[in-house]
N, C-alpha and C positions, 0 to 999 in steps of 0.2 A: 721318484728315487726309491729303490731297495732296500730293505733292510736285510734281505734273504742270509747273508754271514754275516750278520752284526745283527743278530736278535739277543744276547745275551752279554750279561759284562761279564766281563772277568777280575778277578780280584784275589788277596791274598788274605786270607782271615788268622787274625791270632786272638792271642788270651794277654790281655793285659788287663791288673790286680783283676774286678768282678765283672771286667765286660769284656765280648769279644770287639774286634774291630776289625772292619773291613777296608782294605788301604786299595787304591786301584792297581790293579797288576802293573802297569807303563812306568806306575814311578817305583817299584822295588829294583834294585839294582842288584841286590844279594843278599841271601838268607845264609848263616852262618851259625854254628853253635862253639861252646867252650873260646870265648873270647877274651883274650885279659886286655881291662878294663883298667886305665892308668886315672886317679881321680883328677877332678878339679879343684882349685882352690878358693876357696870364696864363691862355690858356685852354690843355686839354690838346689834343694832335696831333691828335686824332680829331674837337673839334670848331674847325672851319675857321673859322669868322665866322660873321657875320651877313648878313641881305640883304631889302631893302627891300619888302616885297608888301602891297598893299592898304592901305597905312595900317601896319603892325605890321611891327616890327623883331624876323624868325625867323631864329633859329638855326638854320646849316646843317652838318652833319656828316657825314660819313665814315665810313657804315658799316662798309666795309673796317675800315677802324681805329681803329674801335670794339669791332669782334669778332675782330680779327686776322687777318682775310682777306687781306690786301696792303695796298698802301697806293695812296691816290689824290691827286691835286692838280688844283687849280683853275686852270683854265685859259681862253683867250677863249672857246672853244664850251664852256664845262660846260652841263655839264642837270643840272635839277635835279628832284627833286621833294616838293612838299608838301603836308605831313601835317597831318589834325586831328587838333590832343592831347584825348587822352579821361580823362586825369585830372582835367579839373575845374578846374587853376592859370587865375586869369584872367590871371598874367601869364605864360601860353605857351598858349596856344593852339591854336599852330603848332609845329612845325619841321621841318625839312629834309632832305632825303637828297641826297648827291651822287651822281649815276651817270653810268658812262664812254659809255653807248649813250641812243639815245632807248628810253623807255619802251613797251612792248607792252602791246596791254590784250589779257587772253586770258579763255578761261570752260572751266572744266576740269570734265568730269562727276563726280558726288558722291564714283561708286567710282574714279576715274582721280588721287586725290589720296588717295597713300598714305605713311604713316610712314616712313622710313628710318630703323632703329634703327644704323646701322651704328656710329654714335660712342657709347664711354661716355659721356663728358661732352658738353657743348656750349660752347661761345666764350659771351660776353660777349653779349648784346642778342639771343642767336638761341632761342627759342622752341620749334624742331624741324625737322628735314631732312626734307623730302618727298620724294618721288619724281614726275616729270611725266613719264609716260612712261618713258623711257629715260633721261632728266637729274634729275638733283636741282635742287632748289630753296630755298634758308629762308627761313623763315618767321620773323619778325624777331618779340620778343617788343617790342610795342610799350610797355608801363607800364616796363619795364626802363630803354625806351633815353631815354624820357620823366624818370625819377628821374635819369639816372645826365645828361642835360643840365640839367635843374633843381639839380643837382647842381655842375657844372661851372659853371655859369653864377652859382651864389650864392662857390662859391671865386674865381673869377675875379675877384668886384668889390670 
């Protein structure tokens, strides 16, 4: 088998509070900025509201503070970006990520995306620290951050 077009992934990196994060290009469905942002009630800090796309009312959250990275807040220029959910829920679909930068879409060679073992454990919704080069990067564990809003969002109501 070949690898010869498929020596590299592709991915979307942002700035969420003090870490970047790399999300796999297949599941951004759209990056968007200046998004108004209607809150939750009874939800937890990490996830911020909701916001209106395509027809469907997606949950947007705070990676940061989700995983304990910092904290962020929504602001007139937030950017956003959003996700397909790959668990199956028809009623989510979607949801959100808040990030302080616009998003980069980068394609990093197979061997150029390496593990950082450097933490014993890992935070909340993070899947594993890479290495891009000389900067690290996570890698968001997406079924995580998917349960732990499905989650929030059935206490919430």
């Amino acid at each position: 088998m070949s690898y010869a077009n498929n020596d590299e992934v592709r991915g979307v990196l942002i700035q969420s509070g003090n870490e970047r994060v790399l999300l796999p290009n297949a599941t951004v469905a759209e990056m968007m900025s200046r998004v108004p942002v209607e809150p939750i009630a009874n939800a937890p800090h990490w996830l911020i509201g909701q916001i209106a796309w395509h027809g469907w009312s997606v949950p947007l959250l705070s990676y940061a503070g989700l995983s304990g990275h910092g904290h962020e807040t929504v602001t007139t220029n937030n950017k956003v970006v959003v996700l397909k959910a790959l668990g199956g829920n028809p009623d989510l679909p979607y949801f959100a990520l808040l990030t302080q930068t616009f998003p980069q879409l980068i394609a990093v060679p197979r061997d150029g995306l390496l593990a950082d073992a450097s933490e014993e454990s890992l935070p909340a919704g993070v899947h594993m620290r890479v290495l891009l080069g000389e900067q690290s990067a996570l890698l968001p564990d997406l079924d995580a951050i998917e349960s732990a809003v499905v989650s929030a969002l059935a206490a919430a109501a």
